[in-house]
N, C-alpha and C positions, 0 to 999 in steps of 0.2 A: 077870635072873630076876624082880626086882622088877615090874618093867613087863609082864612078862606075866600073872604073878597081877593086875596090875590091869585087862589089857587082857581078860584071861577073864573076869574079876566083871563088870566093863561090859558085857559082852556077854551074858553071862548074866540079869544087872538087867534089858536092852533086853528079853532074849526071855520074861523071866517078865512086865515090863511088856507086853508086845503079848500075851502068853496073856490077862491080867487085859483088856486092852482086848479081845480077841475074845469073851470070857465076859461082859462086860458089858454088849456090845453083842447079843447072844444074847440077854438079859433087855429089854431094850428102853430100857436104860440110858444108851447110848450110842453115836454115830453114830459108825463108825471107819471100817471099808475095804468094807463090805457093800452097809450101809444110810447114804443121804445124806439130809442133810436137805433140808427144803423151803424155798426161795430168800430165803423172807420169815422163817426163822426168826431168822438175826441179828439182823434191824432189830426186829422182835417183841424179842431181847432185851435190843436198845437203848434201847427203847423204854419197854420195863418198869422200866428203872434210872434214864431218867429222869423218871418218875413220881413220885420221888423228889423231883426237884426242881423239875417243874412240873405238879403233882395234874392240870389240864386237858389233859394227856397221856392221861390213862387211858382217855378217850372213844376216841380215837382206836383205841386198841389193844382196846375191847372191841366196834367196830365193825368190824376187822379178825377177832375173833375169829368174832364172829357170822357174817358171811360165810361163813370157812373151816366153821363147822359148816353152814351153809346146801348149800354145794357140797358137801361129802360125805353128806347127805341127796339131795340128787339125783342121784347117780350118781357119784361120786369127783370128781375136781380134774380131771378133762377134759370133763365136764360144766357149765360154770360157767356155762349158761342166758345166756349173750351180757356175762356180767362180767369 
């Protein structure tokens, strides 16, 4: 009996956690099962942490960012003008 009370809480936890991850990602919050991110986002946030611990990291990542606004001024990310 025991085991089921906890096997229904777990399962219950899971489906209020996937509701809160579906509502978050609705807000633009968070990338779950809908919307994916963009291939460069990890290494952007690799990248940003370690900034941290070598400050001449930061060029790099604000010349990445420039780009990404550069291509979505011309026409979205399959527009990237031969980049």
């Amino acid at each position: 009996m025991r085991t089921m009370v906890w096997l229904l809480g777990t399962l219950a936890g899971l489906y209020c956690l996937h509701r809160l991850a579906l509502w978050l990602e609705s807000r633009g919050w968070l990338y779950y099962r809908h919307k994916k991110a963009s291939p460069n986002s990890l290494g952007d946030a690799l990248l940003a942490l370690q900034q941290i611990v070598q400050p001449g990291a930061k060029h790099v990542l604000e010349v990445r960012q420039r780009r990404r606004v550069q291509r979505e001024d011309a026409g979205g990310p399959g527009n990237a003008g031969g980049n």
